[in-house]
mmCIF file of the N, C-alpha and C atoms, coordinates in Angstrom:
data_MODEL
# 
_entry.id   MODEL 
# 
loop_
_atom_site.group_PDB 
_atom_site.id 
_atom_site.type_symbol 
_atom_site.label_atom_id 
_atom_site.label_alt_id 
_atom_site.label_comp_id 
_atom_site.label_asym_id 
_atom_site.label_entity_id 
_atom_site.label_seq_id 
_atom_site.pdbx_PDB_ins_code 
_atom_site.Cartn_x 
_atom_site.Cartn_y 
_atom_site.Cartn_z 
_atom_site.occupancy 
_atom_site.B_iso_or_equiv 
_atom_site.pdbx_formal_charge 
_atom_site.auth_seq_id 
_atom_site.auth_comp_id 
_atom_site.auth_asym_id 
_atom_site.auth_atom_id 
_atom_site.pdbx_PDB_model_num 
ATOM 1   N N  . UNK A 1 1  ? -36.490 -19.161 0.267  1.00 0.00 ? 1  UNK A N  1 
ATOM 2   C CA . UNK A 1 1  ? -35.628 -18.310 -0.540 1.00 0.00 ? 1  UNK A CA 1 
ATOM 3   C C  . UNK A 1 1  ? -34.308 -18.095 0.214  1.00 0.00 ? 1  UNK A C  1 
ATOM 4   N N  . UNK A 1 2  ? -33.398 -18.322 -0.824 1.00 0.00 ? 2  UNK A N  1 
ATOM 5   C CA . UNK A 1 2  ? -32.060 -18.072 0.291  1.00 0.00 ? 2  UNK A CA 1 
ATOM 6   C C  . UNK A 1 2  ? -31.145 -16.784 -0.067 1.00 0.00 ? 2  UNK A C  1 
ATOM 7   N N  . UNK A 1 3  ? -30.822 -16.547 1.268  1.00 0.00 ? 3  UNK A N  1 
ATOM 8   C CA . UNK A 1 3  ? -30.318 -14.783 0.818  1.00 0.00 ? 3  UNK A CA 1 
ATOM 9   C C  . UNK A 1 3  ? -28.750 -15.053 0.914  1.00 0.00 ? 3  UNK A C  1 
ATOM 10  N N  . UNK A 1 4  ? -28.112 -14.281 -0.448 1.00 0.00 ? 4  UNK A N  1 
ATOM 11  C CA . UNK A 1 4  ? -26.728 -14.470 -0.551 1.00 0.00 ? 4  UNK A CA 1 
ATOM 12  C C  . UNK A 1 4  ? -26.068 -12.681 0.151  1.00 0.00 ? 4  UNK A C  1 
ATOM 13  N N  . UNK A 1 5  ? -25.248 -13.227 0.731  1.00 0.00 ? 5  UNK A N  1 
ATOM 14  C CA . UNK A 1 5  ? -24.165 -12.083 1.112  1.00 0.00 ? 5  UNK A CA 1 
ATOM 15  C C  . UNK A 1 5  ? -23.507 -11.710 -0.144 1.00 0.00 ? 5  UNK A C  1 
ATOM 16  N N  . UNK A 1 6  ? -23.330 -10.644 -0.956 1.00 0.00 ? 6  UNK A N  1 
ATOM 17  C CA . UNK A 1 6  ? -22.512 -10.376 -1.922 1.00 0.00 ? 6  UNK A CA 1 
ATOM 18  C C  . UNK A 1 6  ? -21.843 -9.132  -1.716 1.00 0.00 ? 6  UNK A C  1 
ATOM 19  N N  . UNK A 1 7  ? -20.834 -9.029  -1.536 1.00 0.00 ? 7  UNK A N  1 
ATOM 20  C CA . UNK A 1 7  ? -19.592 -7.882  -1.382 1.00 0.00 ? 7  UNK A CA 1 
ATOM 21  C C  . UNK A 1 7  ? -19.935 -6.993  -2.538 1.00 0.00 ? 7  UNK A C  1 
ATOM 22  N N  . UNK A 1 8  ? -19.839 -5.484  -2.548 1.00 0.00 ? 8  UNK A N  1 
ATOM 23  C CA . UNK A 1 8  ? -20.288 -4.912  -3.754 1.00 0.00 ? 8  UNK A CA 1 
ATOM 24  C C  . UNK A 1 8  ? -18.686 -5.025  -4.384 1.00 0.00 ? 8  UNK A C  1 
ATOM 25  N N  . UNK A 1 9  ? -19.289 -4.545  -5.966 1.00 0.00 ? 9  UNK A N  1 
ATOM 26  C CA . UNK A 1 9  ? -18.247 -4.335  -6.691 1.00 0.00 ? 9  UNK A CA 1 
ATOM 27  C C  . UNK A 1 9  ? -17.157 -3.652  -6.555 1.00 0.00 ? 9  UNK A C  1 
ATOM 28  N N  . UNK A 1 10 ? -17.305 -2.383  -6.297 1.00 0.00 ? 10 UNK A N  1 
ATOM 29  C CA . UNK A 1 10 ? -16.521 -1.283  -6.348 1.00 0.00 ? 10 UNK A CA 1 
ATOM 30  C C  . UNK A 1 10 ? -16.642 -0.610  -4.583 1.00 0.00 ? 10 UNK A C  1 
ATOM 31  N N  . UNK A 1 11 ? -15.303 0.224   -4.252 1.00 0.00 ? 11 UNK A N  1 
ATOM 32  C CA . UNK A 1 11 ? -15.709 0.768   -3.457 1.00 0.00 ? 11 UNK A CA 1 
ATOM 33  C C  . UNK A 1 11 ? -14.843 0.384   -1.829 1.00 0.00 ? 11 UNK A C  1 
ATOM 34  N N  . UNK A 1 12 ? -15.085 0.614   -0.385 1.00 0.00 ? 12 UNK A N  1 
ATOM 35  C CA . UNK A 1 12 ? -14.662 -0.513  0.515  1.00 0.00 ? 12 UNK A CA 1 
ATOM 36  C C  . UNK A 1 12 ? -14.831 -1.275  0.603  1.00 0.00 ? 12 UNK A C  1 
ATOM 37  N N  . UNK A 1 13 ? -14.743 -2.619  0.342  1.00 0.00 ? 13 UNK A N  1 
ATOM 38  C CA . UNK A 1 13 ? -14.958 -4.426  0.463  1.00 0.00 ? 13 UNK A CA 1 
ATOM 39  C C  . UNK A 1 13 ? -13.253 -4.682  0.995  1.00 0.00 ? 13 UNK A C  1 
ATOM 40  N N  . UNK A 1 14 ? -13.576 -6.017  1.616  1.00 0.00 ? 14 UNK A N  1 
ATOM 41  C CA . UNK A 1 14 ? -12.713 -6.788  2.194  1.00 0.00 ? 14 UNK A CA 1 
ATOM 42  C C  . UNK A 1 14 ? -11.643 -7.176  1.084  1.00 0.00 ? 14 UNK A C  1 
ATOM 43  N N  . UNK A 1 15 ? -11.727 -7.334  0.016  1.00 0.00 ? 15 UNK A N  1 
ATOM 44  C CA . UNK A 1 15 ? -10.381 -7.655  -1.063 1.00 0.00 ? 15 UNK A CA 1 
ATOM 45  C C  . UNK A 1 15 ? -10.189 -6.727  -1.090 1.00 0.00 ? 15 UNK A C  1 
ATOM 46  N N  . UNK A 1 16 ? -10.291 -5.299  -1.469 1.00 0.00 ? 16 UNK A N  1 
ATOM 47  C CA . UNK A 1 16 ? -9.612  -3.973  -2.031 1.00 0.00 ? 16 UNK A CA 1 
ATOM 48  C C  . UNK A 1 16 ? -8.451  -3.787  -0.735 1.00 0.00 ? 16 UNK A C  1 
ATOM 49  N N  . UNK A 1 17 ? -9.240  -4.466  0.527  1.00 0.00 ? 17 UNK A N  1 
ATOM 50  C CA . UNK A 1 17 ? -9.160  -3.319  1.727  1.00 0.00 ? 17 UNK A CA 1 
ATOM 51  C C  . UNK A 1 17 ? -7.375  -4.139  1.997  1.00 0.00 ? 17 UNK A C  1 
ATOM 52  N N  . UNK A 1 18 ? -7.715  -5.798  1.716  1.00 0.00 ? 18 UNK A N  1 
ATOM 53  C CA . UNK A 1 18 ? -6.541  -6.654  1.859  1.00 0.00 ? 18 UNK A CA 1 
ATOM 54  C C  . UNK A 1 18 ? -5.758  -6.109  0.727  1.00 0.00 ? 18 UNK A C  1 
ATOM 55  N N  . UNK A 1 19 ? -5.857  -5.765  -0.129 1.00 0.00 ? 19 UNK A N  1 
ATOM 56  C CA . UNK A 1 19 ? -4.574  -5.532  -0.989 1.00 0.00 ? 19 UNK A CA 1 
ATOM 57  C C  . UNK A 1 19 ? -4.171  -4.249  -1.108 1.00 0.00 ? 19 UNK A C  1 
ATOM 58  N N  . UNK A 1 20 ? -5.432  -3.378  -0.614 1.00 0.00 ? 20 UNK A N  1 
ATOM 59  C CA . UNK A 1 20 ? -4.352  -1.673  -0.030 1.00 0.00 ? 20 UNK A CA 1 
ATOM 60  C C  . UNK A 1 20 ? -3.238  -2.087  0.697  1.00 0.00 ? 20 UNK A C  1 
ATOM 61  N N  . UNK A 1 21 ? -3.966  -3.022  1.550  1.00 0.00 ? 21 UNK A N  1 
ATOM 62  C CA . UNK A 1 21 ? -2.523  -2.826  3.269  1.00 0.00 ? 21 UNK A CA 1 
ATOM 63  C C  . UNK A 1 21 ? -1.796  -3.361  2.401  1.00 0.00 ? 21 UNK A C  1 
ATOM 64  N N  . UNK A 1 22 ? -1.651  -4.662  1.676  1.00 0.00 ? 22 UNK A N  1 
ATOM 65  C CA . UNK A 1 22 ? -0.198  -5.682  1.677  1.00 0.00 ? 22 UNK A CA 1 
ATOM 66  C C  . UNK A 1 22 ? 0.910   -4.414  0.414  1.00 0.00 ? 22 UNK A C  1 
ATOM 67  N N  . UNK A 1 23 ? 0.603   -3.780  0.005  1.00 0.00 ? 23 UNK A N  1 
ATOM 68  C CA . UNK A 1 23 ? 0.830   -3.063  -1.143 1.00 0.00 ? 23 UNK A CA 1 
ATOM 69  C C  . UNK A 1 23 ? 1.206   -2.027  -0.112 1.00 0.00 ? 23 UNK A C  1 
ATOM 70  N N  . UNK A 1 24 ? 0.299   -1.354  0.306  1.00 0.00 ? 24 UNK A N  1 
ATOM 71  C CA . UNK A 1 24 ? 1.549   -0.253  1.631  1.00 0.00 ? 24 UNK A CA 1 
ATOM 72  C C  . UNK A 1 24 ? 2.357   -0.867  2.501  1.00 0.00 ? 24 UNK A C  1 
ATOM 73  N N  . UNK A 1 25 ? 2.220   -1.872  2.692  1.00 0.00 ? 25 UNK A N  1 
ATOM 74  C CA . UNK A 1 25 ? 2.843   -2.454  3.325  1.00 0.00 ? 25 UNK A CA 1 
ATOM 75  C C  . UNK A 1 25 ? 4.384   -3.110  3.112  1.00 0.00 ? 25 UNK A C  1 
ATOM 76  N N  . UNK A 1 26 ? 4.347   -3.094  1.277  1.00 0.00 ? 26 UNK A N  1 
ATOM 77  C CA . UNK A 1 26 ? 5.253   -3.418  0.474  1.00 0.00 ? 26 UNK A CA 1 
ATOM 78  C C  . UNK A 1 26 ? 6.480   -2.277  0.062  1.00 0.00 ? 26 UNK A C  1 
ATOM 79  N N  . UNK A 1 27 ? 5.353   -0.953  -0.258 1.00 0.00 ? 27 UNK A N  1 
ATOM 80  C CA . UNK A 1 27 ? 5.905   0.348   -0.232 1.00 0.00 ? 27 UNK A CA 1 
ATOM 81  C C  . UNK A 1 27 ? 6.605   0.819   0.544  1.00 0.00 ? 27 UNK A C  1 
ATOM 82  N N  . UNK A 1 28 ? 5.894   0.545   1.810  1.00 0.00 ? 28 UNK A N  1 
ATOM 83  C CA . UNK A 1 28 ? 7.221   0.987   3.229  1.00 0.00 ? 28 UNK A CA 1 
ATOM 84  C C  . UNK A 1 28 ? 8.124   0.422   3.374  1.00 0.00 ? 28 UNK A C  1 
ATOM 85  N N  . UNK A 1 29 ? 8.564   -0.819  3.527  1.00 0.00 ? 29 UNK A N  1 
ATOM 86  C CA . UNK A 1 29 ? 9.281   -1.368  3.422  1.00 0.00 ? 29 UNK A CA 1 
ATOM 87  C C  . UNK A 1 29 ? 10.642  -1.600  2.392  1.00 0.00 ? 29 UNK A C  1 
ATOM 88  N N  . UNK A 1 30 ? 9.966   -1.422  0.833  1.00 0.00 ? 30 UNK A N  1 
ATOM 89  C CA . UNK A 1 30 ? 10.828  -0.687  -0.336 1.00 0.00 ? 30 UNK A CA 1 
ATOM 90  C C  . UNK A 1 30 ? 11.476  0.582   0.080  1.00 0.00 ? 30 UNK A C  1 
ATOM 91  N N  . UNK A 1 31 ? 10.901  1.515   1.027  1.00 0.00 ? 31 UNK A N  1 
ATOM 92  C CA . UNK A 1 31 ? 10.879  2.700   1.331  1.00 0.00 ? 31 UNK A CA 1 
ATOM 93  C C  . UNK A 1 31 ? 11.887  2.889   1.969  1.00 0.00 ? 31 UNK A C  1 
ATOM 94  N N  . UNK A 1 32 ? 12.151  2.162   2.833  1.00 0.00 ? 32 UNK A N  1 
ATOM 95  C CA . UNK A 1 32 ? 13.427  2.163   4.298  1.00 0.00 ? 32 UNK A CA 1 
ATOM 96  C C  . UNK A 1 32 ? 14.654  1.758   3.582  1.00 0.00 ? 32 UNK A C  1 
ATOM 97  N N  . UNK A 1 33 ? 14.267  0.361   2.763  1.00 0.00 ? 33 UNK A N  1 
ATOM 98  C CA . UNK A 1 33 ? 15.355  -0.600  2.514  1.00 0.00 ? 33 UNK A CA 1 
ATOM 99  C C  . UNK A 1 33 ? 16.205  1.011   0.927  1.00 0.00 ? 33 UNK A C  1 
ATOM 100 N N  . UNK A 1 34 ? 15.651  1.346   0.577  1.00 0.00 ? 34 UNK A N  1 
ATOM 101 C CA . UNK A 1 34 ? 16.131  2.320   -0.649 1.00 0.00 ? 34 UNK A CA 1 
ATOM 102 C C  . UNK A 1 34 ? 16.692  3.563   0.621  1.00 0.00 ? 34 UNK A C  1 
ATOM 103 N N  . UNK A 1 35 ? 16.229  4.048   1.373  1.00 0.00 ? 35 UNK A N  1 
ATOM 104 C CA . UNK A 1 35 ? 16.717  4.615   2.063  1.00 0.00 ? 35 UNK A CA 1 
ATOM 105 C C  . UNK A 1 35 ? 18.182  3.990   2.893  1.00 0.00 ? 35 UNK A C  1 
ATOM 106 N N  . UNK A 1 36 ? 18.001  2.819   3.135  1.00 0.00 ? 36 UNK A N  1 
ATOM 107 C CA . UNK A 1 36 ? 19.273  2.620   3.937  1.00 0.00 ? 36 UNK A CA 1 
ATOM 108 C C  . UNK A 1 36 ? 20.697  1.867   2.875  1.00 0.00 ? 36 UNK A C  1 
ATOM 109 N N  . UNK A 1 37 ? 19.838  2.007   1.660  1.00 0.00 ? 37 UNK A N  1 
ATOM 110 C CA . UNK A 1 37 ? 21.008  1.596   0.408  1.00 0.00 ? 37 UNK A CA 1 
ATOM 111 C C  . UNK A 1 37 ? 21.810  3.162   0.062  1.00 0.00 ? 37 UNK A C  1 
ATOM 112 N N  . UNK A 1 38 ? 20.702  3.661   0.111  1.00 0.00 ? 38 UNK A N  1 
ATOM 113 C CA . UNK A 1 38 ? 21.586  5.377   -0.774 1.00 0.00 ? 38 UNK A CA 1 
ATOM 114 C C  . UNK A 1 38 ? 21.860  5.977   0.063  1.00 0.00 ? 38 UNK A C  1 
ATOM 115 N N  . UNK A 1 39 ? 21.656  6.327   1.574  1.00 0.00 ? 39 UNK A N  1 
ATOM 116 C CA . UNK A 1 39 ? 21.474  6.410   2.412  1.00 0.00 ? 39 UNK A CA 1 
ATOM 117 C C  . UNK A 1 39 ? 20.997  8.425   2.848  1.00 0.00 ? 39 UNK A C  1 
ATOM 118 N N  . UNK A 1 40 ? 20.187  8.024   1.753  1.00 0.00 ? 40 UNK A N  1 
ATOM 119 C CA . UNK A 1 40 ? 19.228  9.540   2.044  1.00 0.00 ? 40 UNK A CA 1 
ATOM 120 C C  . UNK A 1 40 ? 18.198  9.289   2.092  1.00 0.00 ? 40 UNK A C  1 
ATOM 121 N N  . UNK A 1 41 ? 17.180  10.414  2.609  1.00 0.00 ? 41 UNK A N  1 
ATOM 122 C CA . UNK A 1 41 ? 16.004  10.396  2.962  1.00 0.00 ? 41 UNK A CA 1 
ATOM 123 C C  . UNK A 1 41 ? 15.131  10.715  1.441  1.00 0.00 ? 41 UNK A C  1 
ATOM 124 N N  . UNK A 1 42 ? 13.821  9.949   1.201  1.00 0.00 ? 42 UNK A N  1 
ATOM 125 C CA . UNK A 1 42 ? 13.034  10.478  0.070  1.00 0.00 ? 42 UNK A CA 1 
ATOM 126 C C  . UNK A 1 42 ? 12.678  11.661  -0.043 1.00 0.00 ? 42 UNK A C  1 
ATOM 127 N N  . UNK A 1 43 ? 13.210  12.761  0.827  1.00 0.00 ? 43 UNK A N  1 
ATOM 128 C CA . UNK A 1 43 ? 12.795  13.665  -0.160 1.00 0.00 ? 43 UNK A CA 1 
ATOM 129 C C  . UNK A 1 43 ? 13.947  14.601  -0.647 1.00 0.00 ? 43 UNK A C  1 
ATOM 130 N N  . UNK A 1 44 ? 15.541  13.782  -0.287 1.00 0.00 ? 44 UNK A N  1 
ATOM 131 C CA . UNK A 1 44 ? 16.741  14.379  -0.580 1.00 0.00 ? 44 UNK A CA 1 
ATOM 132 C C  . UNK A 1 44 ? 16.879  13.474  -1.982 1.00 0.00 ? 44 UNK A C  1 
ATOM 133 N N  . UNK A 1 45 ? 16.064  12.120  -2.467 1.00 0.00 ? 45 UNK A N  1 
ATOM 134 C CA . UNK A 1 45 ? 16.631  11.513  -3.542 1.00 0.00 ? 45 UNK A CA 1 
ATOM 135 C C  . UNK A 1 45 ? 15.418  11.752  -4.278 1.00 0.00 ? 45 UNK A C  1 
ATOM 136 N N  . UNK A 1 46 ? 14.416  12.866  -4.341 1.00 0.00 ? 46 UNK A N  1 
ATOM 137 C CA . UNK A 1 46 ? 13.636  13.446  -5.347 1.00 0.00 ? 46 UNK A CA 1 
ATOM 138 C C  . UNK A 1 46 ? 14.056  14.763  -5.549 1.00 0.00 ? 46 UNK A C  1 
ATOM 139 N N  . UNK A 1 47 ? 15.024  15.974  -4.785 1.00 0.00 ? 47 UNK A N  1 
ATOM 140 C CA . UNK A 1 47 ? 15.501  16.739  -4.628 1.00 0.00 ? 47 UNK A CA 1 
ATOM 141 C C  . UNK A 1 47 ? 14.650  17.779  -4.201 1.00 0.00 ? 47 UNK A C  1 
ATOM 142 N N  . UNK A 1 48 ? 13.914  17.588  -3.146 1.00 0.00 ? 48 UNK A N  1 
ATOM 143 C CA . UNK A 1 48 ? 12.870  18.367  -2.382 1.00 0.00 ? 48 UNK A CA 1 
ATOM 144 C C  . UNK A 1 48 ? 13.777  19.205  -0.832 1.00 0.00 ? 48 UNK A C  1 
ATOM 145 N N  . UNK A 1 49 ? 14.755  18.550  -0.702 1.00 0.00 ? 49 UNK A N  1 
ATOM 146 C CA . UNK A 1 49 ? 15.443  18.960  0.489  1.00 0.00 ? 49 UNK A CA 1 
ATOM 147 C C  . UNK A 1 49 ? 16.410  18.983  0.339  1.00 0.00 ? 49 UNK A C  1 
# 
């Protein structure tokens, strides 16, 4: 009988975990670059500060 490794559906697994980071990873980066265009900080161009 052969036993399969299967990642669950939902939940922490290795794909969710790869496309949190590349996606924050995308965000920060959007994050700086919008910051150094307008050249305020996010919480002066949501009007928090």
């Amino acid at each position: 009988m052969e036993s399969t490794n299967q990642e669950p559906k939902f939940g922490f697994n290795t794909f969710a975990e790869t496309w949190n980071g590349r996606l924050a990873m995308l965000g920060f980066v959007i994050g700086l670059a919008t910051e150094f265009i307008t050249g305020q900080g996010i919480l002066s161009q949501i009007g928090l500060f």
